[in-house]
C-alpha positions, 0 to 999 in steps of 0.5 A, a space after each residue: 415186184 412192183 410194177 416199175 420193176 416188171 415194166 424195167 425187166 420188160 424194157 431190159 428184155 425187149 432189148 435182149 430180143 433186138 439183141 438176139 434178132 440182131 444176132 440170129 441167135 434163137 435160143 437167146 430170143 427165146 430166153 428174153 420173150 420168156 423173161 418178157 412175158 412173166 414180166 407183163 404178166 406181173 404188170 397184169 397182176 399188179 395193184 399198185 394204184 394208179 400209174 404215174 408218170 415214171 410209169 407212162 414212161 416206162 410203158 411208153 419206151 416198151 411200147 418203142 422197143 416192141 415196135 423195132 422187135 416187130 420191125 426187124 421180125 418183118 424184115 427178116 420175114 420179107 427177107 425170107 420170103 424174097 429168098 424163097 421166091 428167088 429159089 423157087 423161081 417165083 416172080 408173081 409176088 403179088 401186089 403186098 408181096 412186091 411192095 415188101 420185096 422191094 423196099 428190103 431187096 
């Protein structure tokens, strides 16, 4: 497999993880971080020469997508974390705490 292949799989992967974070669906997610992570590790063992536009493209639309995985996986922890706040009857946040509470409340 190339490394255009592998950053392709990666792409598809990582939209198959805002799919299933979208979804709630754990063992979907879990399939696509697997698939994701060979894939880089492919990347990582690849020897073909230097990178080359279609290349910086692609790493570059990864690197998008990985940043609204990362985006809804904190969303869905400040949800988390309000919720377990309300339950607990906890309304010291603290200052990261409040900040976060209050932009997704």
């Amino acid at each position: 497999m190339t490394r255009r292949d592998a950053l392709v799989r990666v792409i598809d992967a990582l939209h198959a993880e805002i799919a299933a974070l979208k979804a709630n669906d754990v063992a979907g997610l879990e399939r696509a971080t697997r698939t994701k992570l060979v894939a880089i590790d492919t990347i990582a063992a690849a020897r073909d020469g230097a990178p080359t536009p279609d290349i910086r493209a692609l790493a570059e639309e990864a690197h998008r997508l990985n940043e609204t995985c990362r985006i809804y996986v904190n969303l869905m922890s400040a949800n988390v974390r309000r919720r377990l706040q309300q339950l607990t009857g906890d309304g010291a946040t603290g200052y990261r705490g409040a900040a976060l509470a209050g932009s997704f409340a």
